[in-house]
C-alpha positions, 0 to 999 in steps of 0.5 A: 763166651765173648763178653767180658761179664754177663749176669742171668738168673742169678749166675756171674761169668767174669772172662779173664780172656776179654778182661781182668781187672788188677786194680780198683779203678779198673774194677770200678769202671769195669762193665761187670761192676755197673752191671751187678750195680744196676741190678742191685739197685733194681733190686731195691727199687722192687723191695722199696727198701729203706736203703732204697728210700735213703739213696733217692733222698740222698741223690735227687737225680735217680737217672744219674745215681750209678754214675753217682756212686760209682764216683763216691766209691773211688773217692772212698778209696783215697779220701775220708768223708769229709774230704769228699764233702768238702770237694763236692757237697752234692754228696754231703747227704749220701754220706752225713748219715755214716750209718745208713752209708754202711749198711748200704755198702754191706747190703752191696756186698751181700748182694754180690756174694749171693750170686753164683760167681764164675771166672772164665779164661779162653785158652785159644782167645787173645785179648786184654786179659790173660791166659791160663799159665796164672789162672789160679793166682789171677783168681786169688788175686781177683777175690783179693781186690774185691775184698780191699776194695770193699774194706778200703771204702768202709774204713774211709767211711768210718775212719777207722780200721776194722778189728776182725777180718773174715777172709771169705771168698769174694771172687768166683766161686769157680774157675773155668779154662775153656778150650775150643775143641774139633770132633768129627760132629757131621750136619747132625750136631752142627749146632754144637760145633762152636761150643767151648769145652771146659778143660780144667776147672778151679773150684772155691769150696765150700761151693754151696749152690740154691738150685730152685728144685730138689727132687727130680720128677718122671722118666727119660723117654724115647723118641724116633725124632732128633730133638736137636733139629727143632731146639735153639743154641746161643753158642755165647751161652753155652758149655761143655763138659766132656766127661769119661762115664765108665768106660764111654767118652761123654759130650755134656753140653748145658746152658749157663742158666745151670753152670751149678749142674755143670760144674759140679759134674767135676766131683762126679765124672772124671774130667776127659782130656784134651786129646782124648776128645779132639778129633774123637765122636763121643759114644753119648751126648747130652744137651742140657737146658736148650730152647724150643718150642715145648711149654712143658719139660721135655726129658728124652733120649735119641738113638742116633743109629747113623752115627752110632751116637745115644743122644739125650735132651732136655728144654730150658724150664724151671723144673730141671734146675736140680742135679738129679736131671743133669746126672741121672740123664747122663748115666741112662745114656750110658746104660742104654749103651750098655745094654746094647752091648750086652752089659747090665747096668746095676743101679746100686753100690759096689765097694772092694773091702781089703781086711786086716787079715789080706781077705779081700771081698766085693759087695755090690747092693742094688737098689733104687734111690733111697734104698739105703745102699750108701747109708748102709756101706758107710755104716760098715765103714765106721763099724769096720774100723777095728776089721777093714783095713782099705774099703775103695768104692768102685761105684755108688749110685750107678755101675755095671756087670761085665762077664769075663772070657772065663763066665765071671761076673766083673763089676765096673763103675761110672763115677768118680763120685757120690751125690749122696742126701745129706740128711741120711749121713751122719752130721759129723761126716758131712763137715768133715768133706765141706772142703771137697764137697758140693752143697745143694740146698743144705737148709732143704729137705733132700739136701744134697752134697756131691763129693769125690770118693774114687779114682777113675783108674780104680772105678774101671779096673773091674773086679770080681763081684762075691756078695750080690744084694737087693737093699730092702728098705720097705719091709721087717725081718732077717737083716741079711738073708741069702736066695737058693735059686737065680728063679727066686732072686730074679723076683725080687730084684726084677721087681724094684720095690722101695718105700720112697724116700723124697729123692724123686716125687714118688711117696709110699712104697714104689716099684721100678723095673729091677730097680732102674728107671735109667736104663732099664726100665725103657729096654724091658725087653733086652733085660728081661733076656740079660738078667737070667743070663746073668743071674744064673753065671752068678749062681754058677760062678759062686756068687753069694744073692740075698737081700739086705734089709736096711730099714731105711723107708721104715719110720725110726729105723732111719738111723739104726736100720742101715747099721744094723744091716752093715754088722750082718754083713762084716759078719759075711765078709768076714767068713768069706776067704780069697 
């Protein structure tokens, strides 16, 4: 990003690097002000809005209104009202109806705080701003000016100072240190070469975010051409998150239209470092929101065999503005790559539980989205209280089975987070996480948060899986019940049946190939080689298979269902022993 300020679809990036702003003057003669400025009074010109009409009555000369302004406001910061009528009478009008000027000012500022607000600083870049050494205070700082500034002027106009003080967030609701990284990218991926990394990230919370979607349609495909030979990249648009998923080192690019998505990847995936990624070829890339010729959204992955590379795309469209496409690409990569190393990616969740008495068990429940696998751990967390003494996550929506040297299934994880439905977790533990979490459409149905719930280092130690269910969310009966054979286990979660639940544009009872869609369901054939290999070490090596009913599909069980299946389950684990 060169520009010192850019305003597309919505979204501010603000680059430290080319300028910061540490005074009013500076800030009201900044492009970025007459920029967010002009688009607010587009913006009121479009609605025709009483505020509208008041300022074209009050400036007759609508060409010259922002430069208008923009003086008033400087004036504000040093005079009263009457002071500035008295130098200059052009703007006794604007300024005579006190009222009218306020609610100008405040409809200014919601405005501005409306829009998704980005501080930039490139570590390799010199110009009049500054470096990362004081990033953190410069982003203090810049909030802080914006809301003086704001104040200042409202207290000239009324002459009085205000009562109570909100300290909102009024700068970036994140900050982003870029750097610019080298890898080993060959003709392929030259497209990409000059795009800057993200190095750190500074997030505001609570970071709420509006995307204009809230579930996610279709599957990834395969396709035998390299997507990225007919797309279209501004690299002064562009991002890249590189990201550890699992034990695979990730290259996420996106377009700025959908920083949201990229910088909340943060609470999902750890954050690679420098020197894990400079000088190093990625195992995944994905190019999110790239421009081509394609009306329709193209959602696909490519195998770079030449490269050794599994590449996913997906084209810049309206439709993909929802996490789900960002994350769920993302870890379909890794589970192709998975599968080609003989690995079985498992769509579901997987705790380690520590009890009070040093027994230790880990669970994983598999399931498609929706299927009750988070809600029912987190009912055992809250019924476990008086039993469990330490219950880490190692994976809560996409993991993997390894075999140890010894045939003993090891169970890893992906992220270092939960993307989690609001709407299925209970409403006091939701505000308890607002000061770490990440709100999508909280006001929506399919309300997201995406929330840090595990450290890397725990995510990819492995563990010894005991308990392996299928969450049944679809159907009455036994709460937790146990398979006798790998044959009759293998039916059921082959089949990948769930009542949908709204996550995705599927309705009523749905099946996906072993309950994932990501990976999965686009290598049926190497699967259906791997799961009775798997299935039989878990029968040989003493791990419990069954089904959990959870309830969470069936109407009013919603709440009841998952609790219910989580007290058969602490009764499971409490009769396990190590």
């Amino acid at each position: 990003m060169q520009k010192e300020f850019s305003l597309s679809n919505g979204k501010a990036m603000i680059n430290f690097t080319a300028k910061y702003c540490n005074t009013t003057e500076s800030l009201l003669d900044s492009y970025g002000f007459k920029t967010v400025l002009q688009h607010y009074l587009d913006n009121i010109r479009k609605k025709e809005s009483n505020i509208y009409r008041y300022i074209v009555k009050s400036l007759e000369n609508y060409e010259e209104v922002c430069k208008d302004l923009i003086k008033v406001f400087k004036f504000l910061m040093v005079l009263k009202v009457e002071e500035i009528i008295n130098i200059d009478i052009k703007y006794e009008k604007l300024l005579e109806d006190r009222d009218k000027f306020i609610a100008f000012i405040e409809d200014l500022y919601n405005f501005w705080r409306k829009i998704e607000r980005y501080t930039i600083v490139q570590n390799n870049k010199i110009g009049e701003g500054l470096q990362s050494v004081n990033f953190i205070d410069a982003n203090n700082d810049f909030s802080k000016l914006i809301l003086n500034t704001y104040r200042k002027i409202e207290e000239n106009v009324l002459g009085v100072k205000p009562k109570i003080y909100r300290q909102l967030p009024a700068g970036g609701n994140a900050g982003l240190i870029l750097n610019h990284v080298s890898w080993p990218h060959g003709k392929s991926y030259e497209v990409l070469a000059n795009i800057p990394f993200i190095e750190s990230i500074v997030l505001d919370p609570p970071f709420i975010t509006y995307p204009k979607k809230n579930t996610r349609d279709g599957m990834f495909t395969k396709t035998d051409e390299d997507p990225l030979k007919s797309c279209s990249i501004n690299v002064n648009h562009w991002f890249c998150y590189p990201a550890k998923v699992g034990s695979l080192l990730a290259y996420i690019y996106f377009h700025r239209d959908f920083m949201a998505h990229g910088v909340t990847l943060c609470n999902l995936f750890e954050i690679a470092k420098e020197e894990e990624c400079r000088d190093k070829k990625p195992d995944l890339i994905y190019v999110f929101g790239a421009r081509d010729n394609e009306e329709k959204v193209k959602t696909v992955f490519y195998e770079d065999k030449e490269n050794d590379i599994m590449l996913g795309y997906v084209n810049y469209h309206e439709d993909i503005d929802y996490f789900g496409y960002m994350k769920k690409m993302t870890l379909t990569l890794h589970n192709l790559i998975m599968i080609k190393r003989g690995n079985l990616p498992v769509h579901g969740a997987m705790v380690n539980i520590v009890t009070k008495d040093n027994k230790v068990a880990n669970v994983v429940i598999m399931g498609d989205s929706g299927a009750g696998k988070s809600e029912s751990l987190e009912a055992l967390r809250e019924l476990g209280e008086d039993y469990i003494s330490d219950m880490t996550v190692i994976f809560d929506d996409m993991g993997v089975v390894k075999l140890n040297p010894k045939g003993k299934p090891l169970g890893y994880g992906t992220e270092i987070g939960a993307f989690v439905r609001l709407d299925d977790l209970d409403t006091g533990y939701a505000f308890k996480q607002i000061d770490r979490s990440i709100f999508m459409n909280p006001d929506k149905i399919n309300a997201r948060l995406v929330m840090p719930v595990a450290n890397y280092k725990e995510i990819t130690s492995g563990y010894e899986i005991d308990l392996f269910l299928y969450a049944n969310n679809y159907e009455d009966g036994e709460e937790l019940e146990f398979f006798n054979t790998p044959e009759e286990s293998i039916e059921v979660f082959r089949e990948g049946a769930r009542m949908a639940k709204g996550t995705t544009t599927e309705k009523g009872l749905v099946k996906s190939y072993f309950a994932n869609p990501f990976g999965p369901a686009q290598k049926k054939e190497e699967m259906d080689k791997l799961i009775p290999q798997y299935f039989k070490e878990f029968f040989n090596k003493g791990v419990k298979v069954g089904q959990l009913r959870t309830g969470l599909g069936i109407s009013g069980k919603e709440k009841e269902g998952p609790k219910k299946a989580a007290i058969k389950l602490l009764e499971v684990i409490k009769n396990l022993s190590k």
